[in-house]
C-alpha positions in Angstrom: 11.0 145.0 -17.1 8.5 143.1 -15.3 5.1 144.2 -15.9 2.3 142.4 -13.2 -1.4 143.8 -13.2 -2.2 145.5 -10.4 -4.4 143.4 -7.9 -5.6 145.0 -5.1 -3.6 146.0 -2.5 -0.2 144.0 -3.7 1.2 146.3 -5.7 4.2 145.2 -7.5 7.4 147.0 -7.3 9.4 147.4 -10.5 13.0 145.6 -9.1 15.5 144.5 -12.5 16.3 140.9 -12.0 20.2 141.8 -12.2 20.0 144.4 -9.3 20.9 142.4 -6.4 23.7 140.3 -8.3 25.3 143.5 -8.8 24.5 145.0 -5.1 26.7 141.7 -3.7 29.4 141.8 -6.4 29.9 146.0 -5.4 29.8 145.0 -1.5 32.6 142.6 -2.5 34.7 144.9 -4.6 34.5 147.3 -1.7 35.6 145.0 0.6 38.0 143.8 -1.3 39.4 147.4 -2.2 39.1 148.3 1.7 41.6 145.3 2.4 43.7 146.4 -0.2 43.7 149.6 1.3 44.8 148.5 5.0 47.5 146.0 3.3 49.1 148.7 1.6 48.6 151.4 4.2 50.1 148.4 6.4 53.3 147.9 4.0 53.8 151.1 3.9 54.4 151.4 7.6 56.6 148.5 7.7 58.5 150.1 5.2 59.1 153.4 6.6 59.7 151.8 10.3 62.5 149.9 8.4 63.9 153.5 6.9 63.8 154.6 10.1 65.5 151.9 11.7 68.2 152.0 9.4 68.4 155.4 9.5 69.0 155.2 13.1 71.6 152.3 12.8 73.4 154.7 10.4 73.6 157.8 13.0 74.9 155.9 15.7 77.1 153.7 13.8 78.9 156.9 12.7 78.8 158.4 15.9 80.7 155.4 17.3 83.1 156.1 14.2 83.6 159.6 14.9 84.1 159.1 18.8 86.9 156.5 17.6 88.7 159.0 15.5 88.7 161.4 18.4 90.0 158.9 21.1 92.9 158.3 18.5 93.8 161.7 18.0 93.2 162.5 22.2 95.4 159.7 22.3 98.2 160.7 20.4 97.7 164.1 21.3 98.1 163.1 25.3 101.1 160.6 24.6 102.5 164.3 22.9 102.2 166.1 26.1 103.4 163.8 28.3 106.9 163.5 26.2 106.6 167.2 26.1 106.0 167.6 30.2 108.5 165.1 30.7 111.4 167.0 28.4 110.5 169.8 30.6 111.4 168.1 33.4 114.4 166.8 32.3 115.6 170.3 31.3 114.5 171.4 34.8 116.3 168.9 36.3 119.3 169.3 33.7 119.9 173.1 34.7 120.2 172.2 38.7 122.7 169.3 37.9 124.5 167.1 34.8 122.4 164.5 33.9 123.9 161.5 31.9 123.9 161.9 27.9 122.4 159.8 25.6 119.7 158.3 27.6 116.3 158.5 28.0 115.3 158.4 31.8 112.2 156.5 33.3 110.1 158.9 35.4 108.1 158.3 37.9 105.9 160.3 40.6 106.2 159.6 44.3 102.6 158.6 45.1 102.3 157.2 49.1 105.8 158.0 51.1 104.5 156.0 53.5 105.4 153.0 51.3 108.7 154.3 51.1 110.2 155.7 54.8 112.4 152.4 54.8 114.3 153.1 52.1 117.0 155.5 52.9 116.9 157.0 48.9 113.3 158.4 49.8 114.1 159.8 53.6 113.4 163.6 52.7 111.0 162.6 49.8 107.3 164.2 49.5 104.2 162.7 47.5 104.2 164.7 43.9 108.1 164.0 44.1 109.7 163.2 40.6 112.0 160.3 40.1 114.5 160.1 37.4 116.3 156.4 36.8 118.9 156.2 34.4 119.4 152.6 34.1 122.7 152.7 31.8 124.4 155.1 34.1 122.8 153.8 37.2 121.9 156.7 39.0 118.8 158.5 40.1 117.7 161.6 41.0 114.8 162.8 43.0 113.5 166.0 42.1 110.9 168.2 43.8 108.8 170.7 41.2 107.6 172.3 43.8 110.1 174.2 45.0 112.4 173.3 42.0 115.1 171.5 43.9 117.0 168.5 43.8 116.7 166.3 47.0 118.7 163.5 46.2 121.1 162.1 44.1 122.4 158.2 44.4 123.2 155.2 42.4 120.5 152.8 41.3 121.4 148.7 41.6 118.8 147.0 39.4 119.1 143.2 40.0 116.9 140.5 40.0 115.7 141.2 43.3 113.5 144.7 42.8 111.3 146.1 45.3 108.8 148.0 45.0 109.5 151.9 45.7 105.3 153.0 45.6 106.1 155.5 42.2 103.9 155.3 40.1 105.8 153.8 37.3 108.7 152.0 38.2 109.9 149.5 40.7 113.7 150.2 42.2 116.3 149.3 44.8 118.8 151.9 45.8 121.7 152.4 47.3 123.6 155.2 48.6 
């Protein structure tokens, strides 16, 4: 404590020596706590932006996954349906006339007839016209689902020469 006489107007005010010291060094600790404060508070955004970015990675990497598994089993599950539309053909085609045992035919769908008027195999064809080509008995046969008829029947010469016939799947020269 500081005791001064009193002297007129001055008056003395009673300040402890260590007062200010401690004023500063509480400013500083404040300050220093409120930087703490906004680094952490500043971490932990960082760190939850990074969850969330990896979170996000996560859901659309197994999203892609998932759509991958499905495209396999569409896949598959088309490549089924066409063998199965295809047998169905064939036995469509099998009850109107004797198809050649043993073999597996290429089909193919008449697409543009336009393509085709010069070749005498495709005269009385239609677009949506089915082909079957049996290359080990050399024969095809053009088939109309339509109205479930056979138009034509002829032998197939595959040489080394093949034109195109505008199917959709194969390319053929014939001969009747």
């Amino acid at each position: 404590m500081d005791f001064r006489p009193d002297i007129g107007s001055n008056q003395a005010t009673h300040v402890p020596p260590h007062q200010p010291a401690q004023a500063a060094l509480s400013s500083k600790k404040r300050g220093n706590m409120i930087k703490r404060q906004k680094q952490m508070i500043l971490w932990l955004i960082i760190v939850i932006l990074f969850i969330a970015a990896i979170g996000t990675a996560a859901y659309y990497v197994k999203r892609y996954r998932d759509s991958q598994a499905q495209v396999k089993k569409l896949s598959a599950n088309s490549q089924q349906a066409a063998q199965d539309q295809n047998q169905q053909l064939i036995n469509a085609v099998g009850k109107l006339t004797p198809l050649p045992a043993n073999e597996t035919p290429t089909i193919a769908t008449v697409t543009d007839i336009t393509k085709l008027k010069d070749q005498p195999f495709f005269a009385n064809a239609k677009n949506g016209d089915k082909v079957l080509i049996y290359t080990q008995a050399k024969e095809a046969y053009l088939y109309r689902p339509s109205t479930n008829k056979l138009i034509n029947i002829a032998p197939v010469n595959l040489g080394a020469n093949q034109t195109s016939t505008g199917t959709s799947q194969t390319t053929t020269t014939t001969k009747k």
